[in-house]
C-alpha positions in Angstrom: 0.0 0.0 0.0 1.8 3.5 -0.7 1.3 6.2 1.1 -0.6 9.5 -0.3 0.1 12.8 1.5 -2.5 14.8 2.6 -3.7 17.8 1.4 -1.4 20.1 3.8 1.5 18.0 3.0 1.9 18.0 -0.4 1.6 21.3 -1.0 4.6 21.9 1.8 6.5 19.4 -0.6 4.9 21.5 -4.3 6.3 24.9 -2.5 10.2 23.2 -1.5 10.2 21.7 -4.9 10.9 24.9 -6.2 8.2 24.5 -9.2 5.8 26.3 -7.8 6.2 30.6 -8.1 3.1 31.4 -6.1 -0.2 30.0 -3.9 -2.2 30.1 -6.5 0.3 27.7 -8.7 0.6 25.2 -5.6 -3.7 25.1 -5.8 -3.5 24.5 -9.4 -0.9 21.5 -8.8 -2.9 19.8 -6.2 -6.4 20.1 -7.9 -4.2 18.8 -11.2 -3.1 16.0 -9.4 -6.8 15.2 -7.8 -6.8 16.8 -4.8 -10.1 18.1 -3.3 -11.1 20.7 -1.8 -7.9 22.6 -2.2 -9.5 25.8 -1.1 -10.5 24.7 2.1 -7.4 22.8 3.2 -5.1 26.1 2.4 -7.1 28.3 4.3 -5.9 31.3 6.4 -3.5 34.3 6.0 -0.4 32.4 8.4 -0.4 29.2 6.0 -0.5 31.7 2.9 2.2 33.5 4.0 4.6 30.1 5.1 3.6 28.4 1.7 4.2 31.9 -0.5 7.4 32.2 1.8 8.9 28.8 0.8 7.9 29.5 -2.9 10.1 32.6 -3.2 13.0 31.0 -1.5 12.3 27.7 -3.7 11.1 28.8 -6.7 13.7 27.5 -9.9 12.2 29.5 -13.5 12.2 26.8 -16.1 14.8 27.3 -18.6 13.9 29.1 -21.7 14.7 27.6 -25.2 17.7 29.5 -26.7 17.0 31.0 -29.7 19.8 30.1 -32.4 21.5 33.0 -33.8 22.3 32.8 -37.7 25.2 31.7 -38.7 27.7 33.9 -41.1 27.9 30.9 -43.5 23.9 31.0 -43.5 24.0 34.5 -44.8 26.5 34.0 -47.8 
């Protein structure tokens, strides 16, 4: 049997993970992933503020695709 964290839990782990930039993108994980009622499980202004604290240390922006630069040989 594996073990599924709760509600709470998982979105500690979503805002460490460093993929998550803000609240609102820790909610839209966890409903993603079928958790309900996300609202009422991340309730209050003190678990706001420790989840959108960890984000900000945490938080990793995906890398951006490098746009290739022409090439002199290209041009001639």
């Amino acid at each position: 049997m594996t073990h599924r964290p709760t509600t709470l839990e998982r979105a500690y782990e979503l805002a460490r993970e460093g993929r998550c930039r803000t609240v609102s993108d820790i909610k839209q994980a966890l409903s993603s992933e079928g958790f309900e009622r996300v609202q009422d499980s991340l309730y209050g202004p003190t678990l706001s503020a420790a989840l959108r604290k960890l984000c900000q240390e945490n938080y990793i922006a995906p890398d951006e695709p490098v746009a290739e630069q022409p090439t002199e040989d290209a041009a001639t």
